[in-house]
C-alpha positions as CSV (number, residue, x, y, z in Angstrom):
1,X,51.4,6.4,-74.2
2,X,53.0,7.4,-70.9
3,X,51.2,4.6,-69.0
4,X,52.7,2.1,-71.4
5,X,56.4,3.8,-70.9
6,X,55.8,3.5,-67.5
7,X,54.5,0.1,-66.8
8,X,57.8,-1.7,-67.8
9,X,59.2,0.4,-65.0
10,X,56.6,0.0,-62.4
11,X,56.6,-3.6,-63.1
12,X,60.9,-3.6,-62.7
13,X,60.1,-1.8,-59.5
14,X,58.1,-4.1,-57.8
15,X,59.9,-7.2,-59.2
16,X,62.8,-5.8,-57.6
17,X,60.4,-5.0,-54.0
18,X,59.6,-8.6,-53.8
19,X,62.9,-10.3,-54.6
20,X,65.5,-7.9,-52.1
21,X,64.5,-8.1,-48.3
22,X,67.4,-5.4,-48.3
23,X,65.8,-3.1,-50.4
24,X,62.4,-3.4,-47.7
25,X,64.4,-3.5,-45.1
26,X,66.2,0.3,-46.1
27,X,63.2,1.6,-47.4
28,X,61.0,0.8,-44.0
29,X,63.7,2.4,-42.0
30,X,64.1,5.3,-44.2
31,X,60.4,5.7,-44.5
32,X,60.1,5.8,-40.4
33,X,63.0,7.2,-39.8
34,X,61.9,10.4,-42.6
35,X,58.6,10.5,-40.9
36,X,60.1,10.8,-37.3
37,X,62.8,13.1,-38.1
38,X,60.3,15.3,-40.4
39,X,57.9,15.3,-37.3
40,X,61.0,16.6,-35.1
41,X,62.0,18.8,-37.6
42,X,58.3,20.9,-37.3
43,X,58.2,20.7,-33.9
44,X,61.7,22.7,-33.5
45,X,60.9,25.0,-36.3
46,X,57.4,25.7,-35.0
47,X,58.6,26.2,-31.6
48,X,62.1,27.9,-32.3
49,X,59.3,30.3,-34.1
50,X,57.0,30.3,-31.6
51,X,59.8,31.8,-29.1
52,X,61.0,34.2,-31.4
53,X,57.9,35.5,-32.3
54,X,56.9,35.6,-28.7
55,X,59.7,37.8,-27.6
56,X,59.0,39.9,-30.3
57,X,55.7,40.5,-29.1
58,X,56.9,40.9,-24.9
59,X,59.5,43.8,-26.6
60,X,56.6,45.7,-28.4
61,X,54.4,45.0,-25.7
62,X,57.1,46.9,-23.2
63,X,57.7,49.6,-25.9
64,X,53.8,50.4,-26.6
65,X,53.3,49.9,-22.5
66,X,56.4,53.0,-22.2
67,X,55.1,54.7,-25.4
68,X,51.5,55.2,-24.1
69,X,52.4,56.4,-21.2
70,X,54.7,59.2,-22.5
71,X,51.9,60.2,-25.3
72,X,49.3,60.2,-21.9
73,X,51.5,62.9,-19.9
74,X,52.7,64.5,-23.7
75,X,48.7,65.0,-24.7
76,X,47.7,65.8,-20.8
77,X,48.3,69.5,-21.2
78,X,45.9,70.1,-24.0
79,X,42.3,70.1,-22.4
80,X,40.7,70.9,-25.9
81,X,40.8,68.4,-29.2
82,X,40.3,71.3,-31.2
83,X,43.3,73.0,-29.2
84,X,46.2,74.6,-32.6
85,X,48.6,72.4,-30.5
86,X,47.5,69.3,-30.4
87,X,48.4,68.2,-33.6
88,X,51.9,69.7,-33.2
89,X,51.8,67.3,-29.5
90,X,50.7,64.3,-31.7
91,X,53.4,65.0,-34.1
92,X,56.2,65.1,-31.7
93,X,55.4,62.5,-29.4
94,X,54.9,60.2,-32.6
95,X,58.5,61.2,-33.3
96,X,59.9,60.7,-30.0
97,X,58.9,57.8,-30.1
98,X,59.9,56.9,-33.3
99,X,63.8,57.7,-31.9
100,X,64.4,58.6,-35.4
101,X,64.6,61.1,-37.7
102,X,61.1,61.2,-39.0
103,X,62.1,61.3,-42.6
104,X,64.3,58.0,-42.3
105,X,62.5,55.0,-43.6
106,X,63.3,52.0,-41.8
107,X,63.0,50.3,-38.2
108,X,59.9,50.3,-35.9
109,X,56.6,52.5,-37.5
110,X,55.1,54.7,-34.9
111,X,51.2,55.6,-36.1
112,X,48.9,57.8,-33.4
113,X,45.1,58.2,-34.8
114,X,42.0,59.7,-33.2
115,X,39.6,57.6,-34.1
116,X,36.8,59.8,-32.5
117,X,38.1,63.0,-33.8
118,X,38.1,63.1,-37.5
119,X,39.8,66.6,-37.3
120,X,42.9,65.3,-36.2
121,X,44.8,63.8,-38.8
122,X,46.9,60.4,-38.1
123,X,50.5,61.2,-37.4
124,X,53.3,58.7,-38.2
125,X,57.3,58.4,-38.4
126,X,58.7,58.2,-40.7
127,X,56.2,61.0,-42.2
128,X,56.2,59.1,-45.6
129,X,55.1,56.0,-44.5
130,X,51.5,54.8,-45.6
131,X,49.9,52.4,-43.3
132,X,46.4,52.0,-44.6
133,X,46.7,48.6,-45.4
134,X,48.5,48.2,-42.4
135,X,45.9,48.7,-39.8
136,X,42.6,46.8,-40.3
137,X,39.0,48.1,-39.3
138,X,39.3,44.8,-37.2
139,X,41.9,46.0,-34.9
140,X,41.5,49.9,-35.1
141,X,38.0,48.8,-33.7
142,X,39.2,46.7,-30.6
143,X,41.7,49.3,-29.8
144,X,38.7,51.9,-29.9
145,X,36.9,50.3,-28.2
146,X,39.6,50.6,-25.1
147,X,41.5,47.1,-25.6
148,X,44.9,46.6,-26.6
149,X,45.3,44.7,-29.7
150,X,48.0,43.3,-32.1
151,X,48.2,41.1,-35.2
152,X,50.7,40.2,-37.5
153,X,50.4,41.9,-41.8
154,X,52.5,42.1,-44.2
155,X,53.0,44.6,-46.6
156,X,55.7,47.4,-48.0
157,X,56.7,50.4,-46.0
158,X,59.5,51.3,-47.9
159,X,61.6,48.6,-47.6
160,X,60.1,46.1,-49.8
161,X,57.3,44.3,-48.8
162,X,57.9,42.7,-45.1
163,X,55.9,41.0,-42.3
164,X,55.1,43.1,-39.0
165,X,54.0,42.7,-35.5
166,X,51.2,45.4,-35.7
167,X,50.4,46.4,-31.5
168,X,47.8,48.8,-30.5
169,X,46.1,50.7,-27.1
170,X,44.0,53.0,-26.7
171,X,45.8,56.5,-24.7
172,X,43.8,58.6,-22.2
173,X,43.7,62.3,-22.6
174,X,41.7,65.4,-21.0
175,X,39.7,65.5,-24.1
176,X,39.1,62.1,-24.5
177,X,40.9,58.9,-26.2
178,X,43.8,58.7,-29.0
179,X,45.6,55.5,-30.4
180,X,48.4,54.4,-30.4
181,X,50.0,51.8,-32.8
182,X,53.3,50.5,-33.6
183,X,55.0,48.3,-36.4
184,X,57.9,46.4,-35.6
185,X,59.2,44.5,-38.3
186,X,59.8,40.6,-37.7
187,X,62.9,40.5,-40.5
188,X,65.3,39.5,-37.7
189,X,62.9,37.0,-36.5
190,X,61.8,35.7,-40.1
191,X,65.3,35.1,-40.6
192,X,66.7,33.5,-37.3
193,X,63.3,30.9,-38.1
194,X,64.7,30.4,-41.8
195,X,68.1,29.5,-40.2
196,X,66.9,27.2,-37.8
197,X,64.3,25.5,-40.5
198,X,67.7,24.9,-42.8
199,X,69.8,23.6,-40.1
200,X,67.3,21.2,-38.9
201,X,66.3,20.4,-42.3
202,X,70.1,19.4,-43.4
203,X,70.9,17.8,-40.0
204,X,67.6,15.7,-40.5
205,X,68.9,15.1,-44.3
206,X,72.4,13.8,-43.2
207,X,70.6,12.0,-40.2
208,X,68.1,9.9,-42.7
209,X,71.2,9.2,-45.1
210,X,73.3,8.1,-41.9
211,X,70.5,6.1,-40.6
212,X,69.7,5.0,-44.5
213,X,73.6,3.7,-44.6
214,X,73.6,1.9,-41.4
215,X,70.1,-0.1,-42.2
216,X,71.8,-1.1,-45.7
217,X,74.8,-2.1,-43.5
218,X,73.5,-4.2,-40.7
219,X,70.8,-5.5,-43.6
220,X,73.5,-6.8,-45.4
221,X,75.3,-8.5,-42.4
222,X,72.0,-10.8,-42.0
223,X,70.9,-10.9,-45.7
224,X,74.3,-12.1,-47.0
225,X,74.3,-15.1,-45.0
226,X,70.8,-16.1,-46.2
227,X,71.5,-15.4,-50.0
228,X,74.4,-17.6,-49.5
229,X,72.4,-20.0,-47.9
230,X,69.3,-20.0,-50.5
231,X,72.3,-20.7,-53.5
232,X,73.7,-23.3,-51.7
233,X,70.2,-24.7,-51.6
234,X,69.5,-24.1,-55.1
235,X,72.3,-26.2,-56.1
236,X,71.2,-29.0,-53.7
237,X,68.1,-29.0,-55.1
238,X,70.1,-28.9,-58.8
239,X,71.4,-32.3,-57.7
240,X,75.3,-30.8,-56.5
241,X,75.0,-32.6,-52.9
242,X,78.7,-31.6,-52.3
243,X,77.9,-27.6,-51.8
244,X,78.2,-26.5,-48.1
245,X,78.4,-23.1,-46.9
246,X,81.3,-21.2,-45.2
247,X,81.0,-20.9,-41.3
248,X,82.9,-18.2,-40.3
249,X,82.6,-17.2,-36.4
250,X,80.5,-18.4,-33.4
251,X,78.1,-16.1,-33.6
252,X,73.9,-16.7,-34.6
253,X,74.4,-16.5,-38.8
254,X,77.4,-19.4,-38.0
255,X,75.5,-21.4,-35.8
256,X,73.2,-21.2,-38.8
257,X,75.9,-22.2,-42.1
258,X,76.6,-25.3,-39.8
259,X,73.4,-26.5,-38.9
260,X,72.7,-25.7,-42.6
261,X,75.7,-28.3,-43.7
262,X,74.8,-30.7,-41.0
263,X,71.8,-31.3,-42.7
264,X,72.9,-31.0,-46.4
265,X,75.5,-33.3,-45.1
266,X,72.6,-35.9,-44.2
267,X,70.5,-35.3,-46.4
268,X,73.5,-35.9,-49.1
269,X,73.6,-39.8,-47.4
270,X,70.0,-40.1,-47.6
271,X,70.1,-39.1,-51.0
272,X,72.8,-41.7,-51.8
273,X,71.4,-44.2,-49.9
274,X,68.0,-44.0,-51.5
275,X,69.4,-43.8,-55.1
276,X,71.6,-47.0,-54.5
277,X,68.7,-48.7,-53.3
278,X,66.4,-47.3,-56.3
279,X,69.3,-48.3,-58.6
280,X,69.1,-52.0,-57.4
281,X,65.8,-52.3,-57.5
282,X,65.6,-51.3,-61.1
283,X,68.6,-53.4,-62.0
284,X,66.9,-56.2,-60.3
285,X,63.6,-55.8,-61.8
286,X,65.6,-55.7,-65.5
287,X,67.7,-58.6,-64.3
288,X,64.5,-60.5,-63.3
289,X,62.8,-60.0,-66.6
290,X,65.2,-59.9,-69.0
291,X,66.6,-63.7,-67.2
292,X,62.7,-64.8,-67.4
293,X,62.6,-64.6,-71.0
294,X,64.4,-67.6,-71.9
295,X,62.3,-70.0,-68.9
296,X,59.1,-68.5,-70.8
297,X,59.9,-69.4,-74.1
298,X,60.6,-72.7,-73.3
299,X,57.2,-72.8,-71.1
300,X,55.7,-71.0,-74.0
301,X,56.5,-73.5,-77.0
302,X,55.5,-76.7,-74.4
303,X,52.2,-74.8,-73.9
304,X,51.2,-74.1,-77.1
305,X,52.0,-77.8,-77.8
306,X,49.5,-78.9,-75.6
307,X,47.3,-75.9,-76.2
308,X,47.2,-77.2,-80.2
309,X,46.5,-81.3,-78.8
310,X,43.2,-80.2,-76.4
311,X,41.0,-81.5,-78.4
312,X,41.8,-84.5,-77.9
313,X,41.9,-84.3,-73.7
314,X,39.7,-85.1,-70.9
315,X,37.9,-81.9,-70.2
316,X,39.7,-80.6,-67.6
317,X,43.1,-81.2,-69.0
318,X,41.7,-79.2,-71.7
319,X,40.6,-76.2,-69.5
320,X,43.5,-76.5,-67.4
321,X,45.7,-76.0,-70.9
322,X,43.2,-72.9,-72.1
323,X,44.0,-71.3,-68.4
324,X,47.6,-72.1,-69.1
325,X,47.6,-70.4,-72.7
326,X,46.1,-66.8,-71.1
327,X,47.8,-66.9,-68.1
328,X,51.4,-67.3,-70.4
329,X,49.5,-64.4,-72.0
330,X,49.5,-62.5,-68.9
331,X,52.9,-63.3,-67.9
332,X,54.1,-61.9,-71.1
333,X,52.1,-58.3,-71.0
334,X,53.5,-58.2,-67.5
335,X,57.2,-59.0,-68.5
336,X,57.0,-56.6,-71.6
337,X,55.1,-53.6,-69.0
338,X,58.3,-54.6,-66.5
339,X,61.2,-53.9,-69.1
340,X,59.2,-50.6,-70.0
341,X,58.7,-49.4,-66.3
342,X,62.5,-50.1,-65.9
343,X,63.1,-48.2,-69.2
344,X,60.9,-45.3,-67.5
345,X,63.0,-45.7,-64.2
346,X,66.7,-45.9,-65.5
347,X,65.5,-42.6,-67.7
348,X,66.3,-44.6,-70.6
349,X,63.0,-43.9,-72.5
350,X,63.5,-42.0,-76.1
351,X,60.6,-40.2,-77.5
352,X,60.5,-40.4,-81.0
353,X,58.5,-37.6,-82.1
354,X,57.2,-36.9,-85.4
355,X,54.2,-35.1,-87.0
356,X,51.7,-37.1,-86.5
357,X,47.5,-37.2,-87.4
358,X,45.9,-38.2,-84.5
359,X,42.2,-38.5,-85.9
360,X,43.1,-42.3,-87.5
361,X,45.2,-43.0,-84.5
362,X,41.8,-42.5,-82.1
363,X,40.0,-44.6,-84.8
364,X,42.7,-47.4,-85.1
365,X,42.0,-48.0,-80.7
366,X,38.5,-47.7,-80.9
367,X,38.5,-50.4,-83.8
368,X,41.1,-52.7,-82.1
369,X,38.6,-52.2,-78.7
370,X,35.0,-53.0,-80.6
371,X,35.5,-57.2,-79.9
372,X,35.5,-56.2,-76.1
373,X,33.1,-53.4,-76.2
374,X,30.7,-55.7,-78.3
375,X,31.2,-58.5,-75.6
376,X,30.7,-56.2,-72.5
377,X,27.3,-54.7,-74.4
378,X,29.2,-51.2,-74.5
379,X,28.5,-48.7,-77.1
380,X,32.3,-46.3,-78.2
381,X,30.9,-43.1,-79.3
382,X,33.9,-41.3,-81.3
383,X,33.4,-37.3,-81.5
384,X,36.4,-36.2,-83.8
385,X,36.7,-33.2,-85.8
386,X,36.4,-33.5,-89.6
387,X,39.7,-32.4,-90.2
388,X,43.0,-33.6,-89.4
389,X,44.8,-32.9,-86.0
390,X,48.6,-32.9,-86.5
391,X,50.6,-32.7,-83.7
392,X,54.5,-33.7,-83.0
393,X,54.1,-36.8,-80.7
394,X,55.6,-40.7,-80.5
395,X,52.2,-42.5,-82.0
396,X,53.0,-45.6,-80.8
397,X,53.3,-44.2,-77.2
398,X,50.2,-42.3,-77.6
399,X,48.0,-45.3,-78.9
400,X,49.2,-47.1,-75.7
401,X,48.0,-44.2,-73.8
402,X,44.9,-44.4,-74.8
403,X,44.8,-48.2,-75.3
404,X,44.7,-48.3,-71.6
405,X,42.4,-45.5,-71.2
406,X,39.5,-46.5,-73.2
407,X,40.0,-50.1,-72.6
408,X,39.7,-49.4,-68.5
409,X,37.1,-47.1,-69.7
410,X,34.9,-49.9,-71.3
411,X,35.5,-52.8,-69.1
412,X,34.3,-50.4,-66.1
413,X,32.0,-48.7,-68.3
414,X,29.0,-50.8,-66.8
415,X,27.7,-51.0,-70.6
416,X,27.1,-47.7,-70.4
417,X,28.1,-45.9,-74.0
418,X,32.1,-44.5,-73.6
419,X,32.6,-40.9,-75.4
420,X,36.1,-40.4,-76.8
421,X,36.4,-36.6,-77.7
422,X,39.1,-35.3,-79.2
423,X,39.9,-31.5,-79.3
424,X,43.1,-28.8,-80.4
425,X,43.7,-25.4,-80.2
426,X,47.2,-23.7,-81.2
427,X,49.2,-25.0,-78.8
428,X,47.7,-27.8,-77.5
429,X,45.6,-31.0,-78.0
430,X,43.5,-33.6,-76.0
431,X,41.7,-36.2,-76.0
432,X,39.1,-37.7,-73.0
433,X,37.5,-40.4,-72.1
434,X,34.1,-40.6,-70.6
435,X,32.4,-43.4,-68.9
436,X,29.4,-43.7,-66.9
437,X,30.5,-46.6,-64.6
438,X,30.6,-46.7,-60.9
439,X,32.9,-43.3,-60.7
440,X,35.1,-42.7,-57.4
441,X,34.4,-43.3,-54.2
442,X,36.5,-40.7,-51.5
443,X,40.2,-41.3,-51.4
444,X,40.8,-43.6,-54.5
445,X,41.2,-40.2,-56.9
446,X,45.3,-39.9,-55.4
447,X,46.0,-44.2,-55.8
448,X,44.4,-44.9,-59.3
449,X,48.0,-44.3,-61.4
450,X,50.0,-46.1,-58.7
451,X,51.3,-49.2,-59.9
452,X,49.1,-52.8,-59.3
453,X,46.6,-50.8,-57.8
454,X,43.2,-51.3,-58.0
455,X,39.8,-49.6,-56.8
456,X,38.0,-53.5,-56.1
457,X,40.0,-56.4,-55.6
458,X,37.4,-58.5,-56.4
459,X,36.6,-57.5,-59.9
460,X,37.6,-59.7,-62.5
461,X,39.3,-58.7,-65.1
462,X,38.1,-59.0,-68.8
463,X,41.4,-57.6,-70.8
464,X,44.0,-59.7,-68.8
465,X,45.9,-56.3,-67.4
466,X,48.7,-55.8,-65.6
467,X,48.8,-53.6,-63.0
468,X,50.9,-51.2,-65.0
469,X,49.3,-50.0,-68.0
470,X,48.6,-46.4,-66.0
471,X,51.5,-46.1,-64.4
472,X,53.5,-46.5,-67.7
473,X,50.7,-43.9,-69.5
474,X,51.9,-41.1,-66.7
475,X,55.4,-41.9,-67.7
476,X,54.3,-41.5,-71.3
477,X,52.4,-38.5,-71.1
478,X,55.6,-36.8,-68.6
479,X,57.5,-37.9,-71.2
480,X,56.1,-35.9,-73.8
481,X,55.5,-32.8,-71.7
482,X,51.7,-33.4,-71.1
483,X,49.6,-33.7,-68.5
484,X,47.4,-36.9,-67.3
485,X,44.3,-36.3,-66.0
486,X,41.2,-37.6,-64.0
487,X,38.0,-36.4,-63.0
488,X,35.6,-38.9,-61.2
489,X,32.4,-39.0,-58.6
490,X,30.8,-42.0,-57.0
491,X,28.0,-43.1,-59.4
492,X,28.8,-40.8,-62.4
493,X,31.1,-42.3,-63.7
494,X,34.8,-40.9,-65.0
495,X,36.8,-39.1,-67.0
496,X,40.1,-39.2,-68.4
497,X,42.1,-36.1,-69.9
498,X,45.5,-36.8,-71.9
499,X,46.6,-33.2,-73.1
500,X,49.9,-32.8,-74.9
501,X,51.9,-29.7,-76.8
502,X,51.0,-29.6,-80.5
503,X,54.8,-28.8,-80.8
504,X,57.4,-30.9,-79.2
505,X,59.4,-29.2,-76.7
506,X,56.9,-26.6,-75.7
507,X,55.1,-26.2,-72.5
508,X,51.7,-26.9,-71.7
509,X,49.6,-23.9,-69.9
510,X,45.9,-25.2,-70.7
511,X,43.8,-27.5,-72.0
512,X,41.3,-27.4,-75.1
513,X,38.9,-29.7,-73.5
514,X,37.4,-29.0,-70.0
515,X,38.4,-32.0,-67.6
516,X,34.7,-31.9,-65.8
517,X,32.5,-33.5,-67.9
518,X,29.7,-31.2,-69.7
519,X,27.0,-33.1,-68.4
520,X,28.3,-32.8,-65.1
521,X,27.1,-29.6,-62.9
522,X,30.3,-28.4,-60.9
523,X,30.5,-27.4,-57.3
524,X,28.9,-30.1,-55.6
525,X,32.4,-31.8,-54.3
526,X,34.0,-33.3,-57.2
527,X,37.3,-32.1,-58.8
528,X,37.1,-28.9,-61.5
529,X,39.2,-27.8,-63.8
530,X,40.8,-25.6,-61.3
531,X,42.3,-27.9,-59.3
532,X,42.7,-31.0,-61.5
533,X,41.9,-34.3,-59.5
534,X,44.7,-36.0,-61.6
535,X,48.1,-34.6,-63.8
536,X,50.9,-36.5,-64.6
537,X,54.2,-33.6,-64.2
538,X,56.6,-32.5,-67.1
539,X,59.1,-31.5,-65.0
540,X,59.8,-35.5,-63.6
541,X,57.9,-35.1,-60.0
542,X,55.4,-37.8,-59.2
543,X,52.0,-36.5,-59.8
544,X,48.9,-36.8,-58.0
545,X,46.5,-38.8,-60.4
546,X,43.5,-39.9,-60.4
547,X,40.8,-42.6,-62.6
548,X,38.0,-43.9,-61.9
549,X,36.7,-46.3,-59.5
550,X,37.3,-49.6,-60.4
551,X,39.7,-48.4,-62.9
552,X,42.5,-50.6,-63.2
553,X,45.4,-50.8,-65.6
């Protein structure tokens, strides 16, 4: 439950990490600049602490060096451990040493033990004091062994439980050896370190926001420029060639705005330039097929005159009028494919989309193709489903679609049998086109959908085609938000792949039919369904396409 509160954050977070340079940009620095200034920080606390405590311990070590010495001329006159005085001596010295009164609680512990003589009791000052805890067999046994000694305990002497610098040396007498210990508490020095840890702590605070501040600041200097400059290119590429962007200055970021309107500038006349010239050439192809029309009708109606009298012609009068009849054929498709290109160019081309069975629609092409397959000795094998496939789509552009795809399909087909599958899924549905001809040779898969191409020259045609049929299917399939694709491979044979949205309007993510064949085994160099060898855009860019070799339209 918490991750799935979270994740709409996390992902908010990140969205927002890769869109603002600004927000990298502070972050870095603050990151850097924490890490530095934290790494400062320690070192002054440690060694402002250091310092202290090493003063601390140079003080006691001159107090326990003057202390030892006045208990070793205080405990000189007794020569006896067992002597009634010595404990009095002890007592005293302890006190002295103390500078206190020995009932006050407070201030530096003096503690003298005798280790080696269990008769003598320790003495300390205050008298009330209880430093068991305070003096560890660790260090009682290094200073009885002879060494001086010191370590650093905490615990509560009266005052509330504090830290102390615990020194110890051994101290000669006539009778033999006594200690000597004192406890100097480090509450002066705890707190001069606590000071010093808050001041470089805020200091380092206010430094990271200052430094924080400044990064957003210059950031934004440099960043502002660029977001300006990556809107002013978003509406360039939105078709408003008129946007420039404000030079201000002389500096690096101005040189910048005007090289950046220098070039929208040119590329503005380029763009003009280019659409005048693609807005003649379109009007000239409609002007030069639209004025053909009436020449053709007349040309028509005298040919099939004299295509209706052969019979009674020499021979080759009478093949010279049969050649005269298809070729006016020919001319026709080619005038009709023209106006429809020019439709397709002028963006002039309507889809007319209604709900629409597609299962008849595969049937009706196949039928109107079975004269040609019959004549090429190709078999059409139709896999449909058994029930219908209704999808919103412009039948009359979709029949053409595949018109041209299963009739390239069985004149190239090598009379080889041509599978027509058709498939759906919720939002999608597609249709393919196998053949088993000749396939694609290297190269050809990124020219087969350009217009009048063709992948041998010397073939002859069998349907009288254009040139165009392809061309106009990408435009057909763009049009209706699909995709167009090809998959081919010297000597296999190809495949074609027209997917479309069940639902007009909507946008096409994948296919229900795979684009590699199924009796093809993938990875040995042709196209996959990962990177289609051929799609026809929806959003109006040209697409790479490819068909199969020898595929023309």
């Amino acid at each position: 439950m918490l991750l799935a509160r979270c994740r709409p954050v996390a992902l908010a977070v990140n969205r927002m990490w890769r869109r603002s340079l600004q927000l990298r940009v502070v972050t870095i620095t603050l990151v850097a600049s924490g890490l530095l200034v934290g790494g400062f920080a320690y070192m002054v606390a440690s060694q402002s602490t250091n310092i202290l405590l090493d003063r601390a311990r140079e003080d006691v070590q001159r107090r326990l060096e003057h202390g030892r010495d006045y208990a070793a001329e205080q405990m000189s006159v007794h020569p006896q451990h067992f002597d009634p005085q010595v404990r009095f001596t002890i007592e005293q010295t302890v006190s002295t040493l103390a500078g206190g009164d020995p009932d006050q609680i407070g201030g530096v512990v003096v503690v003298m033990t005798a280790s080696s003589y269990p008769l003598l009791q320790t003495a300390t000052s205050p008298l009330t004091v209880d430093v068991t805890g305070m003096i560890t067999p660790e260090l009682a046994e290094q200073v009885g062994s002879g060494a001086q000694a010191q370590q650093i305990r905490s615990g509560d002497l009266g005052e509330g439980r504090l830290k102390y610098l615990v020194y110890g040396s051994p101290v000669p007498t006539r009778f033999g050896q006594v200690e000597l210990y004192y406890l100097v508490p480090l509450t002066t020095q705890d707190q001069a370190a606590n000071q010093i840890r808050a001041t470089v702590l805020i200091t380092g605070l206010a430094l990271l926001m200052l430094l924080g501040l400044l990064a957003a600041l210059v950031t934004r200097l440099v960043v502002t420029p660029v977001r300006v400059a990556a809107r002013t290119a978003q509406r360039l590429s939105a078709g408003l060639l008129d946007q420039r962007m404000v030079v201000d200055g002389e500096d690096d970021l101005a040189m910048l705005a005007a090289s950046f309107n220098q070039m929208a500038s040119n590329l503005q006349r380029q763009i003009t330039r280019l659409e005048e010239m693609s807005r003649l050439q379109r009007r000239f192809t409609s002007d030069v097929s639209h004025e053909l029309r009436t020449p053709l009708t007349t040309v028509r109606m005298a040919a099939d005159l004299i295509f209706t009298e052969r019979d009674g012609f020499d021979p080759a009068v009478a093949r010279s009028a049969e050649l005269l009849q298809a070729e006016l054929d020919r001319f026709e498709s080619l005038l009709t494919d023209l106006l429809e290109i020019s439709r397709f160019d002028a963006g002039f081309a309507v889809l007319d989309a209604e709900p629409t069975d597609l299962v008849p629609v595969v049937r009706r092409v196949a039928d109107r193709l079975d004269g040609l397959a019959d004549r090429l000795g190709v078999r059409i094998d139709l896999r449909l489903p058994d029930t219908p496939v209704i999808a919103e789509v412009d039948p009359r552009r979709v029949e053409r679609v595949l018109r041209n795809l299963l009739g390239n399909a069985v004149e190239h087909g090598e009379g080889q049998p041509v599978v027509v599958t058709l498939g759906t899924d919720d939002s999608a549905i597609a249709v393919t086109v196998r053949d088993h001809g000749v396939g694609l040779r290297a190269g050809e898969e990124k020219l087969v959908f350009n217009r009048f191409w063709r992948a041998d020259p010397s073939r002859a045609r069998q349907t009288g085609g254009t040139g165009l049929g392809l061309s106009i299917s990408v435009e057909d399939a763009r049009l209706h938000g699909g995709w167009l694709e090809a998959w081919g491979a010297p000597g296999e044979g190809a495949q074609f792949r027209l997917t479309l949205p069940a639902r007009a309007g909507d946008r096409l993510n994948s296919s229900p039919l795979r684009l590699v064949p199924n009796d093809r085994v993938p990875g040995d160099g042709a196209c996959d369904d990962r990177v289609p060898a051929a799609r026809s855009g929806t959003d109006g860019t040209p697409a790479e396409d490819v068909a199969p070799a020898g595929a023309t339209s």
